[in-house]
ZAMIFI-434581 format. One record per atom (N, C-alpha, C): x, y, z; chain; residue number from 1; atom name. Coordinates in Angstrom, 1 decimal. Layout:
- X Y Z A NUM CA
...
END
This chain:
- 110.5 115.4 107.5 A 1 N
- 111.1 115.3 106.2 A 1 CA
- 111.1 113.8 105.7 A 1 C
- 110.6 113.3 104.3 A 2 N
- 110.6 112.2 104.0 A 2 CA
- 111.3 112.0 103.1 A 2 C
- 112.1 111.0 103.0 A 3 N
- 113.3 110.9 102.2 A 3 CA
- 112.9 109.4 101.2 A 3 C
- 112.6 109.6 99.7 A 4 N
- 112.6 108.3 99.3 A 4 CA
- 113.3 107.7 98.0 A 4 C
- 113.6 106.2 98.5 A 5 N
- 114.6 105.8 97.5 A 5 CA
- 114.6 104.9 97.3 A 5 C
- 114.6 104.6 95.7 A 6 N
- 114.6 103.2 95.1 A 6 CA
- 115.3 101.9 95.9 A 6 C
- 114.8 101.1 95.8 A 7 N
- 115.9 99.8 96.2 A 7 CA
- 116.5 99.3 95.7 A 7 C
- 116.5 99.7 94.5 A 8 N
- 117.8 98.9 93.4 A 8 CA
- 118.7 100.0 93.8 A 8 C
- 118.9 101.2 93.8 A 9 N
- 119.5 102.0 94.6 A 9 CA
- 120.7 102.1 95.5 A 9 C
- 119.5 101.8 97.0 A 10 N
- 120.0 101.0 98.3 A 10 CA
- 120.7 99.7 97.9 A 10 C
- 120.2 99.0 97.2 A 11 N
- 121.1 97.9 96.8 A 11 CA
- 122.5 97.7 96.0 A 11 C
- 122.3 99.0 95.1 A 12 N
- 123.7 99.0 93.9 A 12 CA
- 124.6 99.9 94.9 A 12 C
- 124.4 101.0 96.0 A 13 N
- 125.0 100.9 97.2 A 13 CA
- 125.6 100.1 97.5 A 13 C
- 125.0 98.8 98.5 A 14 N
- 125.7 97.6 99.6 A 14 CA
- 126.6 96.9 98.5 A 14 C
- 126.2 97.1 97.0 A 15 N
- 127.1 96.3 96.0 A 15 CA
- 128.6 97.1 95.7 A 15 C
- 128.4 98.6 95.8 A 16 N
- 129.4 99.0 95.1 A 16 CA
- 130.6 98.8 97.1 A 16 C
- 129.8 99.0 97.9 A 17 N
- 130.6 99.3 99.2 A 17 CA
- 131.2 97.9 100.0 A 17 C
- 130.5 96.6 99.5 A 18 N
- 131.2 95.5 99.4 A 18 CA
- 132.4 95.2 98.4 A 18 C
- 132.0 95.3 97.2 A 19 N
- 133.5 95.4 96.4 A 19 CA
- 134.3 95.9 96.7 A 19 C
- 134.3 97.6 96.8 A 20 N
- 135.4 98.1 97.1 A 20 CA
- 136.0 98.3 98.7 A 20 C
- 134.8 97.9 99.8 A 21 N
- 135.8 97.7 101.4 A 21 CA
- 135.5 96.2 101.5 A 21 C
- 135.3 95.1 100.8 A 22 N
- 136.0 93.5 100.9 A 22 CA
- 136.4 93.1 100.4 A 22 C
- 137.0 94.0 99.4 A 23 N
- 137.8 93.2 98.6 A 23 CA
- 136.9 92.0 97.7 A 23 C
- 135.8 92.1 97.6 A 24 N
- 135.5 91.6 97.0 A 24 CA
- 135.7 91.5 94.9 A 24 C
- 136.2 90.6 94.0 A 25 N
- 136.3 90.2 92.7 A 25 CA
- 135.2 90.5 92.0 A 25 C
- 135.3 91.7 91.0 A 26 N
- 134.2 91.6 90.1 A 26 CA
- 133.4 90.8 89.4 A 26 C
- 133.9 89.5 88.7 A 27 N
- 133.6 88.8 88.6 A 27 CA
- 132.7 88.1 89.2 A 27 C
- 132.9 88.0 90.8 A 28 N
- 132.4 87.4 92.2 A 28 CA
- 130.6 88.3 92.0 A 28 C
- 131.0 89.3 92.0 A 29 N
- 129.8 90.4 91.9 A 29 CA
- 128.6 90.1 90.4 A 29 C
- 129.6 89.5 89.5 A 30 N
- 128.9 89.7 87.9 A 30 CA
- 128.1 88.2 88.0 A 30 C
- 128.7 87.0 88.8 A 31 N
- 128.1 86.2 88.9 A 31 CA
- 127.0 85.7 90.1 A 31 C
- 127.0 86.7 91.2 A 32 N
- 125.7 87.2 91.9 A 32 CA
- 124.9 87.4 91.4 A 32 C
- 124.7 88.6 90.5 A 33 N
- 124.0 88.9 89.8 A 33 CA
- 123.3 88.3 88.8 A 33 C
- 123.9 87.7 87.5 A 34 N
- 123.5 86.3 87.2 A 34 CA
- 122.4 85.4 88.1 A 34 C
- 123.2 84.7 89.0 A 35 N
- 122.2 84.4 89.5 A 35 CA
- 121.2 84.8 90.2 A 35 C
- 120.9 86.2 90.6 A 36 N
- 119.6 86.7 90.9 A 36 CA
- 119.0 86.6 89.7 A 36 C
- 119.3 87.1 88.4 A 37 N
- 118.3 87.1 87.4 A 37 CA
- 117.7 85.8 86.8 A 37 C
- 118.8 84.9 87.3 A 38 N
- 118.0 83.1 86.8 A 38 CA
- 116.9 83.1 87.8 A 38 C
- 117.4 83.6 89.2 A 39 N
- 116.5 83.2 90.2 A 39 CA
- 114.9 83.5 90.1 A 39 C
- 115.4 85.1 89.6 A 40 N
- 113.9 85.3 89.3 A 40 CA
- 113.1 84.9 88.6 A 40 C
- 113.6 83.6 87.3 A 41 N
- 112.8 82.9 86.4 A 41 CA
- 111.8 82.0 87.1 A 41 C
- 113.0 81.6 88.5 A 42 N
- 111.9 80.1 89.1 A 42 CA
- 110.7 80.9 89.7 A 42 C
- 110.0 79.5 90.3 A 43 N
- 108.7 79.7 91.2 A 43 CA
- 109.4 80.4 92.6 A 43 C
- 110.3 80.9 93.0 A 44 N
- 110.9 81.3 94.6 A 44 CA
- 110.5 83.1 93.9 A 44 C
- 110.5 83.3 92.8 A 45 N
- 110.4 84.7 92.6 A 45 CA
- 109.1 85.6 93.2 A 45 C
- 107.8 84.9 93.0 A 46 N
- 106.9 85.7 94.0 A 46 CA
- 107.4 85.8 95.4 A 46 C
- 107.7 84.6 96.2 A 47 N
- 108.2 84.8 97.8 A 47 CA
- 109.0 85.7 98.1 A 47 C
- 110.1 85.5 97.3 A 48 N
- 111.5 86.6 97.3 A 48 CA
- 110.8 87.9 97.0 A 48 C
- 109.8 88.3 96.1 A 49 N
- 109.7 90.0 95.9 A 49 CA
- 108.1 90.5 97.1 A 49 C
- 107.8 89.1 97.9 A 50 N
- 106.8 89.3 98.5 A 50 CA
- 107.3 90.0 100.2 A 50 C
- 108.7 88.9 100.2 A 51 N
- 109.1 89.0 101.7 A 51 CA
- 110.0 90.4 101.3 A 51 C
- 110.8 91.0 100.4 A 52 N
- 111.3 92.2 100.0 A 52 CA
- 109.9 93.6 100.8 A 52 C
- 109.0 93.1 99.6 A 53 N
- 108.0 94.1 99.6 A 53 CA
- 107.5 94.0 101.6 A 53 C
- 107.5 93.1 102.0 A 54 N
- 107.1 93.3 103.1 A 54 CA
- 108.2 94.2 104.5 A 54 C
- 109.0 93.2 104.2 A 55 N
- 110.5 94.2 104.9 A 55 CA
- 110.3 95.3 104.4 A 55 C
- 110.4 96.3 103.5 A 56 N
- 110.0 97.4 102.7 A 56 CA
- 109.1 98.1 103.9 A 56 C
- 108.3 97.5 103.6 A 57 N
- 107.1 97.8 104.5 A 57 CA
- 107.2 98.4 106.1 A 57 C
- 107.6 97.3 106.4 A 58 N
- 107.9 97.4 108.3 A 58 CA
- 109.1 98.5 108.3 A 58 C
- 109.7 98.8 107.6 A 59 N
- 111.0 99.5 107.8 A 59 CA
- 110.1 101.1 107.8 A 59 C
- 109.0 101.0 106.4 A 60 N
- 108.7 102.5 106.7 A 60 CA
- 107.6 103.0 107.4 A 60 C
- 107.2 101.8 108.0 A 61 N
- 106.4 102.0 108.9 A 61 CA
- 106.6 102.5 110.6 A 61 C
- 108.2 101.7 110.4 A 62 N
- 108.4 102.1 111.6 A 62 CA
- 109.2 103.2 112.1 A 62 C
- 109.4 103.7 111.1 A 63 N
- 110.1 105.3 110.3 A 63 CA
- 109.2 106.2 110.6 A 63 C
- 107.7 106.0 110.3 A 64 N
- 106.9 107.0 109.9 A 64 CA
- 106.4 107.7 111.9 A 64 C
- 106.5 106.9 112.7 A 65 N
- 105.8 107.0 114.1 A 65 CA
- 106.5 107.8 114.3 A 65 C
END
């Protein structure tokens, strides 16, 4: 059986389950985010969606054996 799912997904997951078991500040969270989306203006933005897409990769590769 193959199970598939977005990664913004998986991610708004580890976001919502850090706020609410660390006690983590929304605020704290609104300005994460912020800065991912500056982040992605600079030149780090191919690397960052290159090394994602590759992690991506090995995970469902090593899933599929």
């Amino acid at each position: 059986m193959s199970l598939t799912l977005p990664l913004v997904v998986v991610l708004g997951g580890a976001v919502w389950a850090v706020i609410r078991f660390l006690n983590i500040r929304i605020w704290v969270a609104v300005v994460i985010g912020l800065f991912g989306f500056y982040l992605a203006n600079t030149f780090l933005a191919p690397v960052i969606d290159n090394t994602t897409r590759s992690g991506v990769e090995i995970v469902n590769h090593t899933q599929q054996k």
